[in-house]
C-alpha positions as a Markdown table, in Angstrom:
| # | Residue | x | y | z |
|---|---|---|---|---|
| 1 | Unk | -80.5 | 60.4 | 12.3 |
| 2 | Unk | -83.9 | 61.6 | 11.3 |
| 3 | Unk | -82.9 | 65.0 | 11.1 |
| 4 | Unk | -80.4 | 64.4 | 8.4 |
| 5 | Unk | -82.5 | 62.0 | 6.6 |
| 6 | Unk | -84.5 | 65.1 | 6.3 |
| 7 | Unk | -81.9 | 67.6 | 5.2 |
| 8 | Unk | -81.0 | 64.6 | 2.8 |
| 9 | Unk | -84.7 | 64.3 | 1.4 |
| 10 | Unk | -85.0 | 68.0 | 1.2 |
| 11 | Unk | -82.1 | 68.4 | -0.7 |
| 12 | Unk | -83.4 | 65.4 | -3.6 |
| 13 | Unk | -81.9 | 62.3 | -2.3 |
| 14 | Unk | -83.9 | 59.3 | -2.6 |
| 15 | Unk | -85.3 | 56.8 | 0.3 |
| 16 | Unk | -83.1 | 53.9 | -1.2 |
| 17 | Unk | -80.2 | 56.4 | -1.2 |
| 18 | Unk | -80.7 | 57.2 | 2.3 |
| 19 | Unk | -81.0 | 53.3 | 2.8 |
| 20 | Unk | -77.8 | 52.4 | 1.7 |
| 21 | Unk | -75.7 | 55.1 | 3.3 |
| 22 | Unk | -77.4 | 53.6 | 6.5 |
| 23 | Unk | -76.4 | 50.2 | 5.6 |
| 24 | Unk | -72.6 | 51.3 | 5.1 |
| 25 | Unk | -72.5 | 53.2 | 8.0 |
| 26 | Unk | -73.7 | 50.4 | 10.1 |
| 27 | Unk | -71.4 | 48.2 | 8.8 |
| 28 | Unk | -68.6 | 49.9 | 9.4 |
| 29 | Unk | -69.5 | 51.2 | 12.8 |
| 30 | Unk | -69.8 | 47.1 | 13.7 |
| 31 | Unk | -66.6 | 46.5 | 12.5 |
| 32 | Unk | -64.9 | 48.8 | 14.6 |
| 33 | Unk | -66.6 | 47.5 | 17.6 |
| 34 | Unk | -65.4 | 44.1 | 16.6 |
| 35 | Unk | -61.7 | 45.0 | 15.6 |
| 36 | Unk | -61.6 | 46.9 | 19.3 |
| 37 | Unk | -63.2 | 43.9 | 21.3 |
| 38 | Unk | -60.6 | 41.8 | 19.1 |
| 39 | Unk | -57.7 | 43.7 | 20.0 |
| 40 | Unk | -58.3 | 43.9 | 23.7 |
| 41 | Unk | -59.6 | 40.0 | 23.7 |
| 42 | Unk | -55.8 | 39.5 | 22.2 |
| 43 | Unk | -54.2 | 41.7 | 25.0 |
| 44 | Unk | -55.7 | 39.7 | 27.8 |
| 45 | Unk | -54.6 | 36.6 | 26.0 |
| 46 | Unk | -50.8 | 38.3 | 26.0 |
| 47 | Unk | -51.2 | 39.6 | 29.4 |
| 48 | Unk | -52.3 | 36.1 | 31.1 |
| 49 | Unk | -49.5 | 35.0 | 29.4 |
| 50 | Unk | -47.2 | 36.6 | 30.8 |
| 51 | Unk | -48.9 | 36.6 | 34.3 |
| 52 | Unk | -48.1 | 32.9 | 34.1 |
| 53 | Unk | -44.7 | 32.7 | 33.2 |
| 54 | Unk | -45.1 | 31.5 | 29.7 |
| 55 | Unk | -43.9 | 32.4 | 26.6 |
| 56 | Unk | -45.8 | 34.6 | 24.6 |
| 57 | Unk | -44.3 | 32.3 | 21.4 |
């Protein structure tokens, strides 16, 4: 990351800039870490359920 937050400096983008393409980019990264925990949490839900006879209704 350093190395482009030098290419970024060098090329006239600011330090708060930098700091909010940071903040973005960590926020989405965290969401798709969440959605994919999510969405295999919700397949071993389905797949005890169905293991155990029940309905998945």
């Amino acid at each position: 990351m350093a190395e482009y937050s030098g290419v970024a400096r060098d090329m006239g983008i600011t330090e708060d800039e930098i700091d909010a393409v940071q903040s973005i980019v960590m926020a989405v990264a965290g969401g798709r870490v969440r959605a994919t925990f999510r969405e295999a949490q919700l397949r071993a839900v389905e797949k005890r359920k169905t293991k155990s006879g029940r309905s998945s209704y």
